[in-house]
CHARMM internal coordinates of N, CA and C (Angstrom, degrees):
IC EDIT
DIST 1 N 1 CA 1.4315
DIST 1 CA 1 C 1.5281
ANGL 1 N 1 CA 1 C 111.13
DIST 1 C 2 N 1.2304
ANGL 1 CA 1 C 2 N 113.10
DIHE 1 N 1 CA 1 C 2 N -20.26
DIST 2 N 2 CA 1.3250
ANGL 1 C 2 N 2 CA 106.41
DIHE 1 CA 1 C 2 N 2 CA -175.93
DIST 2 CA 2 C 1.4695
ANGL 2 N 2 CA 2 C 112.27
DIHE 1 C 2 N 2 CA 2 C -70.04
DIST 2 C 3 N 1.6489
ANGL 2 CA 2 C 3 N 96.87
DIHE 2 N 2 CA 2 C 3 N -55.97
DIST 3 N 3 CA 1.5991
ANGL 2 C 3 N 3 CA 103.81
DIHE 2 CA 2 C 3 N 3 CA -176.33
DIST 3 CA 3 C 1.5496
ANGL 3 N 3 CA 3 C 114.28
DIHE 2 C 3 N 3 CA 3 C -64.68
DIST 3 C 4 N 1.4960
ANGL 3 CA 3 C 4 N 131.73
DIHE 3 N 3 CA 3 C 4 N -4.86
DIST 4 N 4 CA 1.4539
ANGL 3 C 4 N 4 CA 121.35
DIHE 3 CA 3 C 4 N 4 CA 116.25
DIST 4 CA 4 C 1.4815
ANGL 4 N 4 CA 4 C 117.44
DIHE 3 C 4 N 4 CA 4 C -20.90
DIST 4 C 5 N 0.8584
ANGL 4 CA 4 C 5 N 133.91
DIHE 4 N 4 CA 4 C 5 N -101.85
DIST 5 N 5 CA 1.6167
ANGL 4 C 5 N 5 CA 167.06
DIHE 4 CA 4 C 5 N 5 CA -164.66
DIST 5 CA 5 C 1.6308
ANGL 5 N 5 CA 5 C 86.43
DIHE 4 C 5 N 5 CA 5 C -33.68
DIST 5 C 6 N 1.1435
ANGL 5 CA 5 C 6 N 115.11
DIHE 5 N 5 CA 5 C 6 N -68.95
DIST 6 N 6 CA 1.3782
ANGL 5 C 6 N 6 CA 131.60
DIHE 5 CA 5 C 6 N 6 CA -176.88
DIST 6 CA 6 C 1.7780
ANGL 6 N 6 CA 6 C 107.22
DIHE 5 C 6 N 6 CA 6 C -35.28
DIST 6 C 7 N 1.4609
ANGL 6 CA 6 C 7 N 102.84
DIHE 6 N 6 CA 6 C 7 N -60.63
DIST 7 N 7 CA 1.5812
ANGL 6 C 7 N 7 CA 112.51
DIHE 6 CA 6 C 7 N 7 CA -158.39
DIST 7 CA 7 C 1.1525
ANGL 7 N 7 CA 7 C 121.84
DIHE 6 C 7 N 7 CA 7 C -25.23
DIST 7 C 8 N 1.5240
ANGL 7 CA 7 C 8 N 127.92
DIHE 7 N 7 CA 7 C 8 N 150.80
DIST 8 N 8 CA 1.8211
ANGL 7 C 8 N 8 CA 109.46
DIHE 7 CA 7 C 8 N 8 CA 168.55
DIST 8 CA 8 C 1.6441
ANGL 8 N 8 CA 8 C 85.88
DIHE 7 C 8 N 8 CA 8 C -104.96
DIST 8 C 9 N 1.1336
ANGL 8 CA 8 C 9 N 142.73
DIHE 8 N 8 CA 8 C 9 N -0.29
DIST 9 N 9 CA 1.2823
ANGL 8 C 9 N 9 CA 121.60
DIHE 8 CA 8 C 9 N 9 CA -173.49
DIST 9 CA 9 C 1.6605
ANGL 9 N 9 CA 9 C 103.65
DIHE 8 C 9 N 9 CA 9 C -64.52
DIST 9 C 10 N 0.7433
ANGL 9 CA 9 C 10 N 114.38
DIHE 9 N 9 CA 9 C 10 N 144.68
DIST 10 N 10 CA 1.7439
ANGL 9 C 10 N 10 CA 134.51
DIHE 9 CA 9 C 10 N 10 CA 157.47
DIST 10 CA 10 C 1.6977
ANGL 10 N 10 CA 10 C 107.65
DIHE 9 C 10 N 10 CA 10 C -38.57
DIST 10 C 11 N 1.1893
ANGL 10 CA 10 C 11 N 126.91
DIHE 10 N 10 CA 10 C 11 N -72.40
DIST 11 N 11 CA 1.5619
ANGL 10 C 11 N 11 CA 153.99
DIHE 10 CA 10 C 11 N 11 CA 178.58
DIST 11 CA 11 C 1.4070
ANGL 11 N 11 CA 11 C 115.63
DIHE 10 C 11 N 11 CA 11 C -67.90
DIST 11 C 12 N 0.9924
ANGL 11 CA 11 C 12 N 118.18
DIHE 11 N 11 CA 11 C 12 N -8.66
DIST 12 N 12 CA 1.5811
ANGL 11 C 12 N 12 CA 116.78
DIHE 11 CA 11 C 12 N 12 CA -176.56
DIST 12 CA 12 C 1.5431
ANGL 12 N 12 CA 12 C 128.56
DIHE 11 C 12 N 12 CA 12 C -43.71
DIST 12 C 13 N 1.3535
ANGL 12 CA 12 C 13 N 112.98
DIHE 12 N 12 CA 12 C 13 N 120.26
DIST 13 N 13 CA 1.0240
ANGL 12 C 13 N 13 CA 119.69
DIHE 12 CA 12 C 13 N 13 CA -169.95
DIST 13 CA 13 C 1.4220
ANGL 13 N 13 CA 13 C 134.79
DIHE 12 C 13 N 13 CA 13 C -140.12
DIST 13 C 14 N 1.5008
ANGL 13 CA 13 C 14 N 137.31
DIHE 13 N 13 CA 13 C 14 N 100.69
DIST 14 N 14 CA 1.5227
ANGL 13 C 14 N 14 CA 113.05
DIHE 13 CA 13 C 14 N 14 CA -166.98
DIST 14 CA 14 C 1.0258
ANGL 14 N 14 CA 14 C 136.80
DIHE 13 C 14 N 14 CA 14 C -67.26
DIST 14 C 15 N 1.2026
ANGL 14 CA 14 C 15 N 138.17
DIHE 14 N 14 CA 14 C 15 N 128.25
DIST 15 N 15 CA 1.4128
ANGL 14 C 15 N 15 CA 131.45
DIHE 14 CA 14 C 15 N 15 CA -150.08
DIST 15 CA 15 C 1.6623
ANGL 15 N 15 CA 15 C 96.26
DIHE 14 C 15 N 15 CA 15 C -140.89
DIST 15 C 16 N 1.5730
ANGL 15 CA 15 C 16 N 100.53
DIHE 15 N 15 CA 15 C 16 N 163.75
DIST 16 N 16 CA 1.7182
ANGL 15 C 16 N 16 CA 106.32
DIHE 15 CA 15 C 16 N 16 CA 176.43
DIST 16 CA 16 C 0.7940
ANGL 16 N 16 CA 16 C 104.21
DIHE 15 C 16 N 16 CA 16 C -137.13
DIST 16 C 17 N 1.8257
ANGL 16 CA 16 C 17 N 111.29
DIHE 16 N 16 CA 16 C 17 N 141.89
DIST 17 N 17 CA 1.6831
ANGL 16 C 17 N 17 CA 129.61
DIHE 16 CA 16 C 17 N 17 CA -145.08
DIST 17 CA 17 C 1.3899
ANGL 17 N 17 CA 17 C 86.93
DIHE 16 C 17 N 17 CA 17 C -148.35
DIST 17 C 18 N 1.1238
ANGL 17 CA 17 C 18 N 124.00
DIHE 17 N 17 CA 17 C 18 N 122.62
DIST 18 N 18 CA 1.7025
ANGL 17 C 18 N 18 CA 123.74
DIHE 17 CA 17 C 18 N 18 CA 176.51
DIST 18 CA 18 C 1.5038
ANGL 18 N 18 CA 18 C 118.42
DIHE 17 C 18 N 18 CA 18 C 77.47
DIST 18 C 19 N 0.9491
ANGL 18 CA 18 C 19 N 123.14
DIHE 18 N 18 CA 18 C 19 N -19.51
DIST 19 N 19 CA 1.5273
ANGL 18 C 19 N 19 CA 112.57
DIHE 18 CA 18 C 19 N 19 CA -131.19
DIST 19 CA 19 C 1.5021
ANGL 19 N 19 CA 19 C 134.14
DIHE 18 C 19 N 19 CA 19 C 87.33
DIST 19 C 20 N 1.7874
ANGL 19 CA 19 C 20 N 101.09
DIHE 19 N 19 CA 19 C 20 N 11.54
DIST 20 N 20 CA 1.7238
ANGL 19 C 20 N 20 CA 130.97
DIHE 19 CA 19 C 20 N 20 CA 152.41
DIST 20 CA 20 C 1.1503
ANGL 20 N 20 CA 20 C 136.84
DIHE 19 C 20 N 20 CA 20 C -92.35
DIST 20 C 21 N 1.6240
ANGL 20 CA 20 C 21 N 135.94
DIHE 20 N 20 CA 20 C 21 N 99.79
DIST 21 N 21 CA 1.5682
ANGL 20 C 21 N 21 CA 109.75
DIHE 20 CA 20 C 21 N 21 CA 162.74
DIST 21 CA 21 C 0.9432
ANGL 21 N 21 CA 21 C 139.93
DIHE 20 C 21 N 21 CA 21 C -59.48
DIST 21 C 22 N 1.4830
ANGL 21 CA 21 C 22 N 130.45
DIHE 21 N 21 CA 21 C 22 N 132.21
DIST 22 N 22 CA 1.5285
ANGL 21 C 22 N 22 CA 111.38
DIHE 21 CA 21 C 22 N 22 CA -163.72
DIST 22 CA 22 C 1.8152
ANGL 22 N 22 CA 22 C 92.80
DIHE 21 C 22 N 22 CA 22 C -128.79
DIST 22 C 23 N 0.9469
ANGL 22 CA 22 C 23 N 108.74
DIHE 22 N 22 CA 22 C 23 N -175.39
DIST 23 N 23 CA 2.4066
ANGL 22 C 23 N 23 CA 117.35
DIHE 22 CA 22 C 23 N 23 CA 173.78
DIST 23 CA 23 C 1.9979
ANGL 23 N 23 CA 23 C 75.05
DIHE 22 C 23 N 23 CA 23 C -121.54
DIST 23 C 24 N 1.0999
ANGL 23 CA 23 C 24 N 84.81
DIHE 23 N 23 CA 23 C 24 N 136.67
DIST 24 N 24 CA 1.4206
ANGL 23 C 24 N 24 CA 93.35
DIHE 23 CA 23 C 24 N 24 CA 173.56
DIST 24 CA 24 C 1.7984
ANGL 24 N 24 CA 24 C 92.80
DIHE 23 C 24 N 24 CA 24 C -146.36
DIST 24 C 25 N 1.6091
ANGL 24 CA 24 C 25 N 85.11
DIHE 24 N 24 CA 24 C 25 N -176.06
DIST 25 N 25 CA 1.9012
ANGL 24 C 25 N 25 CA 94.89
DIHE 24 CA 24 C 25 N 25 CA 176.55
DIST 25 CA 25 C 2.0106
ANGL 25 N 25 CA 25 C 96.35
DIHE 24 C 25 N 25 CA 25 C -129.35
DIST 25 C 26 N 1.4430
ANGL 25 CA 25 C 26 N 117.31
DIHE 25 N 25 CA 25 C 26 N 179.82
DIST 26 N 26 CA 0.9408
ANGL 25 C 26 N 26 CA 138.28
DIHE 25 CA 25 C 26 N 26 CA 122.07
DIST 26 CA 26 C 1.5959
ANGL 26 N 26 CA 26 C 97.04
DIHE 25 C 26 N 26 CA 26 C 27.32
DIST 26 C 27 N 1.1792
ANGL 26 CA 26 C 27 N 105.01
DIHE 26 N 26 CA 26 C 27 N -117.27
DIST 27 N 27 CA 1.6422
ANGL 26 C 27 N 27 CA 129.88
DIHE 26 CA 26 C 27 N 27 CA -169.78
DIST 27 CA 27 C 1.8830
ANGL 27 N 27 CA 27 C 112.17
DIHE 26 C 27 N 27 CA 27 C -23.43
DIST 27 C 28 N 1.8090
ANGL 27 CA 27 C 28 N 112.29
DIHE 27 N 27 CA 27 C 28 N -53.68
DIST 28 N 28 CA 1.3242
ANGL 27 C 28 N 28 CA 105.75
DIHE 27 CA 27 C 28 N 28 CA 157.24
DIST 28 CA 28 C 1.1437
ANGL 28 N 28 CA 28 C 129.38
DIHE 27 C 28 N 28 CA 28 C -47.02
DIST 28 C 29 N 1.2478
ANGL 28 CA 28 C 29 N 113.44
DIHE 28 N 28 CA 28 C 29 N -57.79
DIST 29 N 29 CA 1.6517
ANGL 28 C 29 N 29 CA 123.48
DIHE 28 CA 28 C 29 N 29 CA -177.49
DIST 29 CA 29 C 1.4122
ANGL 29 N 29 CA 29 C 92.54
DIHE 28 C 29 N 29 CA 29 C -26.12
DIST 29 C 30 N 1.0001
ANGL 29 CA 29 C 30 N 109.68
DIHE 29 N 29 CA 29 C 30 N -86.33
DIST 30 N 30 CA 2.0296
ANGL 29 C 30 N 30 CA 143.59
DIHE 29 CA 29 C 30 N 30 CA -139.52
DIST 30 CA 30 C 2.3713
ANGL 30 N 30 CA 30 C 75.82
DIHE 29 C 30 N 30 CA 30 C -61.66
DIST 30 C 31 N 0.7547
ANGL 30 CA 30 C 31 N 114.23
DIHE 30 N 30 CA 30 C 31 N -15.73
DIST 31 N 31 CA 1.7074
ANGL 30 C 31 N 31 CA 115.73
DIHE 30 CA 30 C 31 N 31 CA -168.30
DIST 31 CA 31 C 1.8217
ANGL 31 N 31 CA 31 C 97.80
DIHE 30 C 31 N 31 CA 31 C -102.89
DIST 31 C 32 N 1.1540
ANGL 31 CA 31 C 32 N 128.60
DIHE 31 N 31 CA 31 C 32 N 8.60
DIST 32 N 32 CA 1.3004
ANGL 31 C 32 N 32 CA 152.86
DIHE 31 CA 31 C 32 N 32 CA -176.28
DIST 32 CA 32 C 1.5576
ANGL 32 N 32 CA 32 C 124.55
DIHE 31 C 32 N 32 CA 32 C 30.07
DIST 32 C 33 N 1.1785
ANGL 32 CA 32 C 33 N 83.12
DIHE 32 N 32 CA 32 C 33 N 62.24
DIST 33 N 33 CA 1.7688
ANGL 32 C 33 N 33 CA 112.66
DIHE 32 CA 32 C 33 N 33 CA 152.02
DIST 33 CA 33 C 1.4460
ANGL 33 N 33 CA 33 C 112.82
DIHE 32 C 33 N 33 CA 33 C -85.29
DIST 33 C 34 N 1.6535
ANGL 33 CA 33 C 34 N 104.03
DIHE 33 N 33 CA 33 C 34 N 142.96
DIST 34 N 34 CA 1.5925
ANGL 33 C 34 N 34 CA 118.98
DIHE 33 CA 33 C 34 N 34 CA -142.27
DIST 34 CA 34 C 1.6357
ANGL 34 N 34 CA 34 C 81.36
DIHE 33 C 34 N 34 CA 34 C -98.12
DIST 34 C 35 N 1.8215
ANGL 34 CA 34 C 35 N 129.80
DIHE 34 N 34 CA 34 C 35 N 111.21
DIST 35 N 35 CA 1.6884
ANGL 34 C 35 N 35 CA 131.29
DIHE 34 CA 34 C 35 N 35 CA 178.81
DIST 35 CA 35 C 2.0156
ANGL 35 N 35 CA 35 C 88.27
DIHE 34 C 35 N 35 CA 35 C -64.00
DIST 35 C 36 N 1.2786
ANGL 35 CA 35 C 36 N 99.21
DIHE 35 N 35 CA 35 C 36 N 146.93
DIST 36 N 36 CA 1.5722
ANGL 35 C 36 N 36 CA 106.60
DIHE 35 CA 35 C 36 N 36 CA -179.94
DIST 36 CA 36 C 1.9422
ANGL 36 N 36 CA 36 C 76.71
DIHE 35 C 36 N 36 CA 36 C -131.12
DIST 36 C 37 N 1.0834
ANGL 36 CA 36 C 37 N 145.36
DIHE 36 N 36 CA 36 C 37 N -35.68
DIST 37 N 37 CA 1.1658
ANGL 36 C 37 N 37 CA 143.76
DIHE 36 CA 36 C 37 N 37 CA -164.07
DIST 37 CA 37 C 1.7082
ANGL 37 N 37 CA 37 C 139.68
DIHE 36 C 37 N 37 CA 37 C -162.60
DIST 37 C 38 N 1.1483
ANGL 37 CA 37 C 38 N 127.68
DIHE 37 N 37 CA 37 C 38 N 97.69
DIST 38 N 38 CA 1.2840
ANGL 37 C 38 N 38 CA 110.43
DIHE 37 CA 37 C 38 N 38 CA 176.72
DIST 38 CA 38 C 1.5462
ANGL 38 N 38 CA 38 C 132.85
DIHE 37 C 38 N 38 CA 38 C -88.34
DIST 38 C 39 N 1.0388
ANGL 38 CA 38 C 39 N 112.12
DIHE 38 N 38 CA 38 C 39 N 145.86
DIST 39 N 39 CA 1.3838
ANGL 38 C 39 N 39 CA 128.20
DIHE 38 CA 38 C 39 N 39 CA 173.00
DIST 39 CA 39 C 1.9919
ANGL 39 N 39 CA 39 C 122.59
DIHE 38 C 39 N 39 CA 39 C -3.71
DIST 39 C 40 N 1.5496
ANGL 39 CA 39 C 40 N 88.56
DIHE 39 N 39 CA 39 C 40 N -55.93
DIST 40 N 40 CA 1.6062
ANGL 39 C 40 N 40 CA 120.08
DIHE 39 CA 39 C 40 N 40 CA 179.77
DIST 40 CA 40 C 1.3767
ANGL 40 N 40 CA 40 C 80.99
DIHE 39 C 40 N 40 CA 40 C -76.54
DIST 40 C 41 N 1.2149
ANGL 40 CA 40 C 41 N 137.08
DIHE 40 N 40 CA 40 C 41 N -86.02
DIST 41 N 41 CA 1.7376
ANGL 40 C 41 N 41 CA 140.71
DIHE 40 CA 40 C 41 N 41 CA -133.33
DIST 41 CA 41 C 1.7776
ANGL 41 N 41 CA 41 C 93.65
DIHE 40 C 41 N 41 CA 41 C -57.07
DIST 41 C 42 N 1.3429
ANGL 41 CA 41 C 42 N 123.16
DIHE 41 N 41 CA 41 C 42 N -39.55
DIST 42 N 42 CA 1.1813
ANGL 41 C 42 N 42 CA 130.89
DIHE 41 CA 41 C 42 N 42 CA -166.99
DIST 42 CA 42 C 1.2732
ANGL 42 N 42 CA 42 C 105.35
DIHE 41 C 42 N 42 CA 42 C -70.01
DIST 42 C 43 N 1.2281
ANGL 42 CA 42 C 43 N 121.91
DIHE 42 N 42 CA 42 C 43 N -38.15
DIST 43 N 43 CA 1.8372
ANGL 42 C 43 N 43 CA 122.31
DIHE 42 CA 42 C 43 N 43 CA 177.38
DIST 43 CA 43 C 1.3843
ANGL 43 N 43 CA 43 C 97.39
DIHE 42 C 43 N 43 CA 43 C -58.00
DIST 43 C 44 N 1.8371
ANGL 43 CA 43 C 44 N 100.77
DIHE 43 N 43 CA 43 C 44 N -52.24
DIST 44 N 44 CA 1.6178
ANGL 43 C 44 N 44 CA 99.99
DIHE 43 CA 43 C 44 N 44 CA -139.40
DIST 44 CA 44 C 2.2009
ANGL 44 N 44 CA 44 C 88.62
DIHE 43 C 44 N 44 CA 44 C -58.70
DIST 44 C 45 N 1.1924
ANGL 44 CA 44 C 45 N 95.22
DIHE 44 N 44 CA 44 C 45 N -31.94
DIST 45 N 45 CA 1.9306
ANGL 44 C 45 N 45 CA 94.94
DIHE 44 CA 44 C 45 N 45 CA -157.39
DIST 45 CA 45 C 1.4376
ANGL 45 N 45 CA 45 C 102.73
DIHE 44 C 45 N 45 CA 45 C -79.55
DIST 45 C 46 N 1.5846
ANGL 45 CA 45 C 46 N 114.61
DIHE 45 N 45 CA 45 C 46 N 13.21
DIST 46 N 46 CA 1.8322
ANGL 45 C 46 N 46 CA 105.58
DIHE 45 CA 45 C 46 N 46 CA 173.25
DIST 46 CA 46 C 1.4325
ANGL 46 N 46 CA 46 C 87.37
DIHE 45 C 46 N 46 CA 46 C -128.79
DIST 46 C 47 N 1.4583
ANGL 46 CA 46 C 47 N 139.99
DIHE 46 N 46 CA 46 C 47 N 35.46
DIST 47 N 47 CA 1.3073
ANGL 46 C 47 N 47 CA 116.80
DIHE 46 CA 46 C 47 N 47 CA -172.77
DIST 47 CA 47 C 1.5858
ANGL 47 N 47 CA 47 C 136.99
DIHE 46 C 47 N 47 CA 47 C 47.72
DIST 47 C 48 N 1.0836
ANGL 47 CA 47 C 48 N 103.55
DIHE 47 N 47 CA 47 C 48 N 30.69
DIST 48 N 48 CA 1.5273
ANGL 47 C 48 N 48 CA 119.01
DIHE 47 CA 47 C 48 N 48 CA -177.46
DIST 48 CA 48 C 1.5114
ANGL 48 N 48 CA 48 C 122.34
DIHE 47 C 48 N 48 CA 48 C 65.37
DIST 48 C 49 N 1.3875
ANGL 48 CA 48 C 49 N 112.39
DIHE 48 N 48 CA 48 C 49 N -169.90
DIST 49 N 49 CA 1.5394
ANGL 48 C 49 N 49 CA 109.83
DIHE 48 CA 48 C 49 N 49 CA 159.16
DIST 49 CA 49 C 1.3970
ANGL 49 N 49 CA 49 C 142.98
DIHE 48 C 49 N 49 CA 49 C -55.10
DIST 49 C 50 N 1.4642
ANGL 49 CA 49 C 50 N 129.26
DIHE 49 N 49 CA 49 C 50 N 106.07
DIST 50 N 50 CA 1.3055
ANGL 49 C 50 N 50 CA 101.44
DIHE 49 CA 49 C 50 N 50 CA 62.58
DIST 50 CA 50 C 1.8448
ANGL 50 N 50 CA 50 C 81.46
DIHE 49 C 50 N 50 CA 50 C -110.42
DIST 50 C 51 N 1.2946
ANGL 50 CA 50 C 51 N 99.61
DIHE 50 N 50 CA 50 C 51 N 175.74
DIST 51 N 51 CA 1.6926
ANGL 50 C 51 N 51 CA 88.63
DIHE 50 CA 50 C 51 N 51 CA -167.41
DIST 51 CA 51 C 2.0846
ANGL 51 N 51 CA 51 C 84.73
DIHE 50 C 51 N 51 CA 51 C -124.49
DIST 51 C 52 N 1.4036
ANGL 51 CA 51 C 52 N 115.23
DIHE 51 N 51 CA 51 C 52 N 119.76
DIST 52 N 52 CA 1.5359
ANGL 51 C 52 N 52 CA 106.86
DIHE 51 CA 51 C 52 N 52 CA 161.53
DIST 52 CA 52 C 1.3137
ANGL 52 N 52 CA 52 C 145.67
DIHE 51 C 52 N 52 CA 52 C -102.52
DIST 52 C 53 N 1.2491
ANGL 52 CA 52 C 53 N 137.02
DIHE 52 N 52 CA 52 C 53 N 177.94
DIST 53 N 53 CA 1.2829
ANGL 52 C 53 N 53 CA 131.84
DIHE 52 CA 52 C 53 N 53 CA -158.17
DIST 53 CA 53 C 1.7877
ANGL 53 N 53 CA 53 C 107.02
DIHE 52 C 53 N 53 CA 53 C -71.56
DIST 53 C 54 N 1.4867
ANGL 53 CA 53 C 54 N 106.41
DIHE 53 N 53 CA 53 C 54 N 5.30
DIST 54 N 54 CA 1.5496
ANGL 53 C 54 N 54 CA 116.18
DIHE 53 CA 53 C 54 N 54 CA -171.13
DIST 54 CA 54 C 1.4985
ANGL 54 N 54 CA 54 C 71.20
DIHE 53 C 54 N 54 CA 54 C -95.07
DIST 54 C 55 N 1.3065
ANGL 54 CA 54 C 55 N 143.35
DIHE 54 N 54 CA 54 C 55 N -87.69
DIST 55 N 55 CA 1.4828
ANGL 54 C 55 N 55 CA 146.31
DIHE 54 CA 54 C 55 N 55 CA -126.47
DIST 55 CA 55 C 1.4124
ANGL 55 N 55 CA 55 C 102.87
DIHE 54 C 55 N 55 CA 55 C -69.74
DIST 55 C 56 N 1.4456
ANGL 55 CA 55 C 56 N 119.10
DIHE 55 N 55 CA 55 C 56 N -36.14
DIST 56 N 56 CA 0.9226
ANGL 55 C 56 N 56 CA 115.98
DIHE 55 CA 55 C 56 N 56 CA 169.72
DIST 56 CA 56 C 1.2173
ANGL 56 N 56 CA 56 C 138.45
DIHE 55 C 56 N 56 CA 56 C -76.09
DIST 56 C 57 N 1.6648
ANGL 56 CA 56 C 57 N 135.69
DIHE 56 N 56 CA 56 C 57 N -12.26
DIST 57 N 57 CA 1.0909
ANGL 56 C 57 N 57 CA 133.37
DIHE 56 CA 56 C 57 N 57 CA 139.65
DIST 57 CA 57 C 1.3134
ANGL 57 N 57 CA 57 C 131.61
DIHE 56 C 57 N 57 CA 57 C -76.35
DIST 57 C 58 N 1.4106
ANGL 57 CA 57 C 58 N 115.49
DIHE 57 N 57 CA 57 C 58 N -5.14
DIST 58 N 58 CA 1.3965
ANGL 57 C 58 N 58 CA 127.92
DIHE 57 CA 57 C 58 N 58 CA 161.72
DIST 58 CA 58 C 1.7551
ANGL 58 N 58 CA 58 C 107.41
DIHE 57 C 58 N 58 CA 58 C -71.59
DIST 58 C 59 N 0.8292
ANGL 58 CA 58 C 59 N 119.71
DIHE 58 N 58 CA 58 C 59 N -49.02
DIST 59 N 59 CA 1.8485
ANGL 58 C 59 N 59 CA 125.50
DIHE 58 CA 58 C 59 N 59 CA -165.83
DIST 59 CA 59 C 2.0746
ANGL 59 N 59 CA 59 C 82.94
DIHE 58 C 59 N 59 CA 59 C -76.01
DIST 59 C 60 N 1.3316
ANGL 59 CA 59 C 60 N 122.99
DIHE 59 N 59 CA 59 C 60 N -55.76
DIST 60 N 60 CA 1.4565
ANGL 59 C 60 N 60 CA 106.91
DIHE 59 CA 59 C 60 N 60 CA -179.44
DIST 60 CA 60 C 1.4358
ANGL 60 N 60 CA 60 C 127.08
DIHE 59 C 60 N 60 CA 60 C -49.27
DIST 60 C 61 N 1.4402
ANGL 60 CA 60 C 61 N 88.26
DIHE 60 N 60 CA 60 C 61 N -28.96
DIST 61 N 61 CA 1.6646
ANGL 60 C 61 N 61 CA 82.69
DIHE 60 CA 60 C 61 N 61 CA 176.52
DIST 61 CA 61 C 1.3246
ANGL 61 N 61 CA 61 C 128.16
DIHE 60 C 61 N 61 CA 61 C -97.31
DIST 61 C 62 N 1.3767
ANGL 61 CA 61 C 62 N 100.95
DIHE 61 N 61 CA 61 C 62 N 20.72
DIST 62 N 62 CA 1.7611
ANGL 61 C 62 N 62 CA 109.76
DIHE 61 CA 61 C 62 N 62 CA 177.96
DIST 62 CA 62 C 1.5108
ANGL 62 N 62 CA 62 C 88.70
DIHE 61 C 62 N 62 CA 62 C -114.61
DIST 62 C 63 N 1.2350
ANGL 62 CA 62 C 63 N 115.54
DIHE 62 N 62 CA 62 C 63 N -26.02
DIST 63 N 63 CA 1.6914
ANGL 62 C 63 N 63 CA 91.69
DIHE 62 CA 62 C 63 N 63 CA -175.57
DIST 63 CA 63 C 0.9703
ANGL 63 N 63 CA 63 C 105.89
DIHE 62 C 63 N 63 CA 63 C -93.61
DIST 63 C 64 N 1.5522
ANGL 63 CA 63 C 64 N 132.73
DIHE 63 N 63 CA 63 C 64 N -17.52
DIST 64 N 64 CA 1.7667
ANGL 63 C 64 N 64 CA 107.89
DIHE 63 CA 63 C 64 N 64 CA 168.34
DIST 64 CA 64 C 0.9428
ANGL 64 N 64 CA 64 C 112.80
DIHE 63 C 64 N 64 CA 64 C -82.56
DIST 64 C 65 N 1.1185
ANGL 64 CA 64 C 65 N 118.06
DIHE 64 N 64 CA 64 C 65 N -16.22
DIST 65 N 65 CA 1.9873
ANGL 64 C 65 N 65 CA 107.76
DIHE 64 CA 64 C 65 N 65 CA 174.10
DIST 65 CA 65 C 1.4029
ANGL 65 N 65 CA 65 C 107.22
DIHE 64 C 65 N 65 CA 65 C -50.56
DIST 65 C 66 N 1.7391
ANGL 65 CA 65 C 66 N 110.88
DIHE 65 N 65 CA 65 C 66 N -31.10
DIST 66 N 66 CA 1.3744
ANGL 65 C 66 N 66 CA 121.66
DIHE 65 CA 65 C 66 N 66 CA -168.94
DIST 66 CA 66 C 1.4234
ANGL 66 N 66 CA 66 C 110.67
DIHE 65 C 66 N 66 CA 66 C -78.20
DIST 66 C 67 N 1.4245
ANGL 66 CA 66 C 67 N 120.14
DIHE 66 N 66 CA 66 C 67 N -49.10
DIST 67 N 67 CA 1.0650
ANGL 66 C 67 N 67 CA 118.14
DIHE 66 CA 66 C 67 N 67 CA -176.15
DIST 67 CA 67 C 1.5348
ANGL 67 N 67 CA 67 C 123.79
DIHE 66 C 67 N 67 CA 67 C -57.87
DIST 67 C 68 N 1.3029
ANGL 67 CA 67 C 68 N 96.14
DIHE 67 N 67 CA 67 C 68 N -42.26
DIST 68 N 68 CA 1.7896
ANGL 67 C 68 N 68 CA 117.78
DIHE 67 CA 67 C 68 N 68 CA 166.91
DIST 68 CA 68 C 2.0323
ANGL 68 N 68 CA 68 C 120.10
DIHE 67 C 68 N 68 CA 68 C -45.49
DIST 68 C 69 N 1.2988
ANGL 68 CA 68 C 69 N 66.59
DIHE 68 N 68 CA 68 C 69 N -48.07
DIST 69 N 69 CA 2.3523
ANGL 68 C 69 N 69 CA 75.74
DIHE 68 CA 68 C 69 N 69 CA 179.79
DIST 69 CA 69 C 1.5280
ANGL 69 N 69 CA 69 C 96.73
DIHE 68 C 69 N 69 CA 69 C -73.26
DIST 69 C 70 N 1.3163
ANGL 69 CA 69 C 70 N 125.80
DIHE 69 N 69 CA 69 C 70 N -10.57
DIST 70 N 70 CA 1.9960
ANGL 69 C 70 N 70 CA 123.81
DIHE 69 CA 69 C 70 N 70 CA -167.23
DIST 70 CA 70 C 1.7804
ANGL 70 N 70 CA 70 C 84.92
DIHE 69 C 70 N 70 CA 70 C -61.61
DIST 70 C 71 N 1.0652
ANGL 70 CA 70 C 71 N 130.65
DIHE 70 N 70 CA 70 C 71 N -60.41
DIST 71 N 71 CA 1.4391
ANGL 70 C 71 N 71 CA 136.49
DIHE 70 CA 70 C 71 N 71 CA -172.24
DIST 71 CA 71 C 1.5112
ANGL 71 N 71 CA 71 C 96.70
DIHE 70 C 71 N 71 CA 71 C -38.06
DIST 71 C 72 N 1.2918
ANGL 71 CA 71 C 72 N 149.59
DIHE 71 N 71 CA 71 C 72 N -70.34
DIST 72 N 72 CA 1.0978
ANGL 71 C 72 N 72 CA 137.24
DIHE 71 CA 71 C 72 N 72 CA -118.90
DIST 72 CA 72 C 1.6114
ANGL 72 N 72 CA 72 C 118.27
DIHE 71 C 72 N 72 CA 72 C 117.38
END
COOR INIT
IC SEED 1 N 1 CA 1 C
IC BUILD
């Protein structure tokens, strides 16, 4: 999540590729990698800046719970 946070891309977004998280842009997406998170959504769901290593394992662990139930 950080290297989210990090990105200089414009589009940044975490996405899962294999059974990989990756920060991708644009171009993956559309190459169909599954978005688990964007850049914006990630501010908006820790209350913005400054964002800490508390918010950020809090927001991870709601989205893999999420990603996990995608199966069924």
């Amino acid at each position: 999540m950080k290297r989210l946070l990090q990105s200089d891309r414009p589009d940044a977004a975490l996405v899962l590729v294999e059974g990989r998280y990756l920060v991708a842009g644009r171009e993956e997406l559309a190459s169909g990698a599954l978005p688990v998170v964007t850049r914006d959504e990630l501010l908006e769901r820790t209350g913005g800046w400054p964002v800490t290593d508390r918010d950020l394992d809090a927001v991870a662990a709601k989205l893999s719970s999420a990603v996990d139930n995608l199966g069924g």
